[in-house]
C-alpha positions as CSV (number, residue, x, y, z in Angstrom):
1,X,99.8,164.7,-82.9
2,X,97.4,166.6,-80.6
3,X,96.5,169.0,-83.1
4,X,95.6,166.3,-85.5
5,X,93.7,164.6,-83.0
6,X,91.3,168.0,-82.1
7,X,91.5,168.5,-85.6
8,X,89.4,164.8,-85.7
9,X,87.5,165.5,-83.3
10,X,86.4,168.8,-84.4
11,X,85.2,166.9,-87.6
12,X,83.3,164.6,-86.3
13,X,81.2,167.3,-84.0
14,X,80.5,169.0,-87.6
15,X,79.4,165.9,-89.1
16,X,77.0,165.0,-86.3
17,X,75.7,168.5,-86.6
18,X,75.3,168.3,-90.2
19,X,73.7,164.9,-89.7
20,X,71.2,166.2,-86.8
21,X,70.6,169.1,-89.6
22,X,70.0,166.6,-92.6
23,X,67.3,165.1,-90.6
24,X,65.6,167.8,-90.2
25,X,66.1,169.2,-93.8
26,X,67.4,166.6,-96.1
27,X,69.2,169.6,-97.7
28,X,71.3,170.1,-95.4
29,X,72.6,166.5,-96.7
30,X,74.5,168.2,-99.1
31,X,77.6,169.4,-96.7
32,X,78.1,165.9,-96.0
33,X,78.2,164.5,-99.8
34,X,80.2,167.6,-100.8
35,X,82.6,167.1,-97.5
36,X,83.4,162.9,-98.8
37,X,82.2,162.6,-102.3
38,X,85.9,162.3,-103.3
39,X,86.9,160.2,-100.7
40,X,84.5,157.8,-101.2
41,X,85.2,158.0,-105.0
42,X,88.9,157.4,-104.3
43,X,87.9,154.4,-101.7
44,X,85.9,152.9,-104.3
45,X,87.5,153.2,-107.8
46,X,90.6,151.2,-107.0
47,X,88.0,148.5,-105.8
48,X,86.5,148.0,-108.8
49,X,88.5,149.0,-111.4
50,X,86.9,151.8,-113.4
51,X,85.7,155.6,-113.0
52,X,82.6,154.9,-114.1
53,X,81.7,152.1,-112.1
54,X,83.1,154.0,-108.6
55,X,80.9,157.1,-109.5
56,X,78.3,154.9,-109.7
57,X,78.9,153.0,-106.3
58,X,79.4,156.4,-105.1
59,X,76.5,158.0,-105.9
60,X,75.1,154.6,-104.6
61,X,77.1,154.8,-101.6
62,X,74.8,158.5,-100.9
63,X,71.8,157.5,-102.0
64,X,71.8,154.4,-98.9
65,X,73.4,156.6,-96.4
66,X,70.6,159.5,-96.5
67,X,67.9,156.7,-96.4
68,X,69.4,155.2,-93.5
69,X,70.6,158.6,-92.2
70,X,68.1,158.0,-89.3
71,X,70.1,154.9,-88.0
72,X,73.5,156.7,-87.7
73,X,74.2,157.2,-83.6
74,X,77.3,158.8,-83.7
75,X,78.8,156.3,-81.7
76,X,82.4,157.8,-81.7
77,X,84.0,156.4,-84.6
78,X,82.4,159.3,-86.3
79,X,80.4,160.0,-89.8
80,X,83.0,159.0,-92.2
81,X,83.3,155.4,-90.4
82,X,79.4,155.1,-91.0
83,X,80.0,156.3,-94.5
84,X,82.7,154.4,-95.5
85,X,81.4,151.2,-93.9
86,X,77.8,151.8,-96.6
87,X,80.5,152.3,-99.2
88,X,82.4,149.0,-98.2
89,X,79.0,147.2,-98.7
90,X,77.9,148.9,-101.3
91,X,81.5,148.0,-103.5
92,X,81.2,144.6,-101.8
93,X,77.5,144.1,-103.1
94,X,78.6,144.8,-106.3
95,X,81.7,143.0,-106.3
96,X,79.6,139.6,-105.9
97,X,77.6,140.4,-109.0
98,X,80.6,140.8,-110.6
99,X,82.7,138.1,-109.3
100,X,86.2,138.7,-111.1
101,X,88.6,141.8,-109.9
102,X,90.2,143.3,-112.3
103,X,93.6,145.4,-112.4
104,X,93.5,148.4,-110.3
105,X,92.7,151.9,-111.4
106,X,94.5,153.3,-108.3
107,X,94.2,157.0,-107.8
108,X,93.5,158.0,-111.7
109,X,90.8,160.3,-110.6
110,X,92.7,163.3,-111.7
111,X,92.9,165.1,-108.2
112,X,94.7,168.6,-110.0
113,X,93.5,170.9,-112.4
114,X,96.7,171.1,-114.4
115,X,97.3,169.5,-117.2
116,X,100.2,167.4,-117.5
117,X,102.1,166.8,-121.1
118,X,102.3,163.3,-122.6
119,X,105.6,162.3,-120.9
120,X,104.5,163.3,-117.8
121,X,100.9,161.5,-118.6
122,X,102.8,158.2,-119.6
123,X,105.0,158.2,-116.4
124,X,102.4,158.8,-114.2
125,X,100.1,155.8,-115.5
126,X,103.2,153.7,-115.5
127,X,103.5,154.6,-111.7
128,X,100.1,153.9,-111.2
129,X,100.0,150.9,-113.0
130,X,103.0,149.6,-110.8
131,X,101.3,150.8,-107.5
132,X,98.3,148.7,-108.9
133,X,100.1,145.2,-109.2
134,X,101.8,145.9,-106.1
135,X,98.5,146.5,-104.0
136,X,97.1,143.0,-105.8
137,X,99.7,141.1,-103.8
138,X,98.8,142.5,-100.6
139,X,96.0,140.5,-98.7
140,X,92.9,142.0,-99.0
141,X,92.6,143.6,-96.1
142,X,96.2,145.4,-95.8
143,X,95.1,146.5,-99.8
144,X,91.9,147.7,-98.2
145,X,93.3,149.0,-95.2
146,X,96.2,151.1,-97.2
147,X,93.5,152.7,-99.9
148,X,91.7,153.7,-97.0
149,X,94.2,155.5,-95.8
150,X,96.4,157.1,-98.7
151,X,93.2,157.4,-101.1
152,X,90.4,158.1,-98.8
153,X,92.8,160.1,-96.5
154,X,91.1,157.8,-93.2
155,X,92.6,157.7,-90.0
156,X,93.2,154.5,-88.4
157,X,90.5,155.1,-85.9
158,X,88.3,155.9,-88.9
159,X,89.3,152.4,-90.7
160,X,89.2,150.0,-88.0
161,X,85.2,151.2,-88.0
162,X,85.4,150.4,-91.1
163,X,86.6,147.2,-91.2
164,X,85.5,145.8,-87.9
165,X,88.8,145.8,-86.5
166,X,90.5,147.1,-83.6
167,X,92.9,149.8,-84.0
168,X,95.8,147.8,-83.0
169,X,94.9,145.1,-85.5
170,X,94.3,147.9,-88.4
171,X,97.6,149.8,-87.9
172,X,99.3,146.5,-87.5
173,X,97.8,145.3,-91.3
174,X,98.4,148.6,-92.4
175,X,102.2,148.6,-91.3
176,X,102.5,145.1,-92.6
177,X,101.3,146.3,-96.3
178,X,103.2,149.0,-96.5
179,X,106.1,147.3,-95.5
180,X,105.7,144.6,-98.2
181,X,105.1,147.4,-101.0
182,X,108.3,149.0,-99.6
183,X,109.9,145.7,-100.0
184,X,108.2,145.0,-103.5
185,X,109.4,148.4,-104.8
186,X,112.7,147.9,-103.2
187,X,113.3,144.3,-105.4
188,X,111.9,145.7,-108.7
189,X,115.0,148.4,-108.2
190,X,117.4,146.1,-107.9
């Protein structure tokens, strides 16, 4: 627990660094987009539905927080909380244009290199697909709060920024999702 919580820390120091570098050299912006790109593609994509369209919010997601790099203080919820508070807006912005949500692409950004045979292929959509239904009958914010967390890899510290929550509140909605996919998954088994 410690360790993960100097581990956080320690993060956060670099990100303000690279963020006092950007600045200077916009660059140096680089570190940062290489350092969240993925999280903020796997925060977005199950959002709105497609690959496409979450590369797009993510790359949209960049270009607002380097022009508003100047307005980030580093106010102890860290870099990522900024970040993924631009990239809230930005799917939220979008979202409005495009006012009907559609099924879930949950976590098919291939994450591995391998390449897994057909079986393995079908089995995992069919997972996916599952885990997709299931996160559409959470509320909104426990689905947000648990794709925060298990795709975007977020602590709760981290998401309660996010979200404008306290961190009591966020693990709380967080417990309560999880607990209802457990129970979800436990009643398709039977």
């Amino acid at each position: 627990m410690q360790e993960a919580l100097v581990a956080g820390h320690s993060a956060q120091i670099d990100d303000d660094v690279a963020v006092r570098r950007a600045l200077a050299d916009r660059a140096a912006f680089a570190g940062l987009y290489v350092r969240y790109r993925d999280p903020v593609f796997r925060y977005l994509a199950p959002r709105v539905g497609s690959a496409e369209e979450a590369a797009d919010l993510t790359a949209a997601t960049f270009e607002r927080a380097i022009a508003r790099l100047s307005t980030y203080r580093g106010d102890g919820n860290g870099f990522a909380a900024w970040l993924f508070r631009i990239a809230r807006n930005t799917a939220t912005d979008h979202l409005r244009r495009q006012p009907r949500w559609r099924p879930l692409d949950l976590l098919r950004h291939d994450r591995s290199s391998r390449d897994p045979g057909p079986e393995q292929s079908v089995v995992a959509r069919e997972a996916v697909d599952r885990l997709g239904l299931r996160l559409q009958e959470l509320t909104e914010v426990q689905r947000e709060c648990t794709i925060l967390r298990y795709a975007s890899d977020l602590t709760v510290r981290e998401i309660a920024a996010v979200i404008g929550k306290s961190e009591a509140a966020t693990q709380k909605q967080l417990n309560r999702g999880l607990a209802r996919l457990k129970e979800a998954y436990r009643d398709e088994s039977r």
